[in-house]
C-alpha positions as CSV (number, residue, x, y, z in Angstrom):
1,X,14.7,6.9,16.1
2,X,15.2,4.9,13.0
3,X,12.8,6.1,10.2
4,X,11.0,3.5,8.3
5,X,11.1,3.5,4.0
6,X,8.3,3.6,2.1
7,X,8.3,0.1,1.0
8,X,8.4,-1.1,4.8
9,X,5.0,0.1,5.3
10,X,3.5,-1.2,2.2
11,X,5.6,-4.5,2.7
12,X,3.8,-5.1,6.3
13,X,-0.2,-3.9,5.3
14,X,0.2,-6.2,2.0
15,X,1.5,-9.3,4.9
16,X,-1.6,-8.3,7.2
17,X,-4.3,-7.9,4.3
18,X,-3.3,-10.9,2.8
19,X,-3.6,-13.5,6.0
20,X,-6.5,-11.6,6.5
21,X,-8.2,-12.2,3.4
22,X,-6.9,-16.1,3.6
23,X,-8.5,-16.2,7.3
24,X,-11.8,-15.0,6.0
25,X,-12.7,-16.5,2.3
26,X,-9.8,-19.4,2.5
27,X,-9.1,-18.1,-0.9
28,X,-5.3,-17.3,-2.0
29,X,-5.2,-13.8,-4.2
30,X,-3.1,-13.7,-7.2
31,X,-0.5,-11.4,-5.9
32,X,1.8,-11.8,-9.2
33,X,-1.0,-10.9,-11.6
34,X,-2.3,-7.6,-9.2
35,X,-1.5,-4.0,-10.4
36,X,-1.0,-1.0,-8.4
37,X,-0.9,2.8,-8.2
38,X,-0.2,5.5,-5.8
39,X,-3.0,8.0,-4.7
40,X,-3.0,10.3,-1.7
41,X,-6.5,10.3,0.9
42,X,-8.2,13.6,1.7
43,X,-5.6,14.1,4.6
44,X,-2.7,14.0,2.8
45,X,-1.4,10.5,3.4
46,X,-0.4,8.1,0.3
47,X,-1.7,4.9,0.2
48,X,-0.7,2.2,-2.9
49,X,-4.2,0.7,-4.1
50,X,-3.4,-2.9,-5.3
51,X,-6.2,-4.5,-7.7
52,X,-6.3,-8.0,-8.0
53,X,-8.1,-10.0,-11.3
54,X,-10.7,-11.1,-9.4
55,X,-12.1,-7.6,-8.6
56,X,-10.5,-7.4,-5.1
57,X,-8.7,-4.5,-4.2
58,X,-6.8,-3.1,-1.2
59,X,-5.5,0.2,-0.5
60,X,-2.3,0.2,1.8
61,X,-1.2,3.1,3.9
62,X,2.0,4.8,4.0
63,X,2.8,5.6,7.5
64,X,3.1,9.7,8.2
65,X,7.0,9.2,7.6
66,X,6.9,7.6,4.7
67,X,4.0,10.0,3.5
68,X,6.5,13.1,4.1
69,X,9.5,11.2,1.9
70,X,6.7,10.6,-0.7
71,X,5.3,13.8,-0.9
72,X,8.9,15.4,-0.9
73,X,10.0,13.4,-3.7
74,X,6.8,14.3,-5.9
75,X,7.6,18.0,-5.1
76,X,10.8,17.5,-6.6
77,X,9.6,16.3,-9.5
78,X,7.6,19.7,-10.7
């Protein structure tokens, strides 16, 4: 079994909350002008929040994979 990357993950929630929030405002989000961070929920999995200008946000999970590649390369960094 193939695992998937980080970026796979993020890459498919961002497609899915974006049609979403097309289907129900009919409004297009300024994806170029959005910022991001990482931050890890109460049970361990990272998520990426994105914040758009216009006060929207989302916050994309990592799958458990690609939580256990994330949290393995912030060990490694202290």
């Amino acid at each position: 079994m193939q695992s998937k990357l980080p970026t796979e993950y993020i890459a498919n929630a961002a497609r899915i909350m974006y049609v979403q929030h097309y289907n129900e405002t009919g409004e297009l989000l300024d994806v170029d002008a959005a910022t991001h961070e990482l931050g890890q929920w109460e049970d361990g999995q990272y998520f990426l929040r994105v914040n758009f200008p216009d006060g929207h946000w989302w916050e994309l999970g990592f799958g458990a994979e690609a939580s256990e590649v994330l949290a393995a390369a912030e060990a490694s960094k202290h």
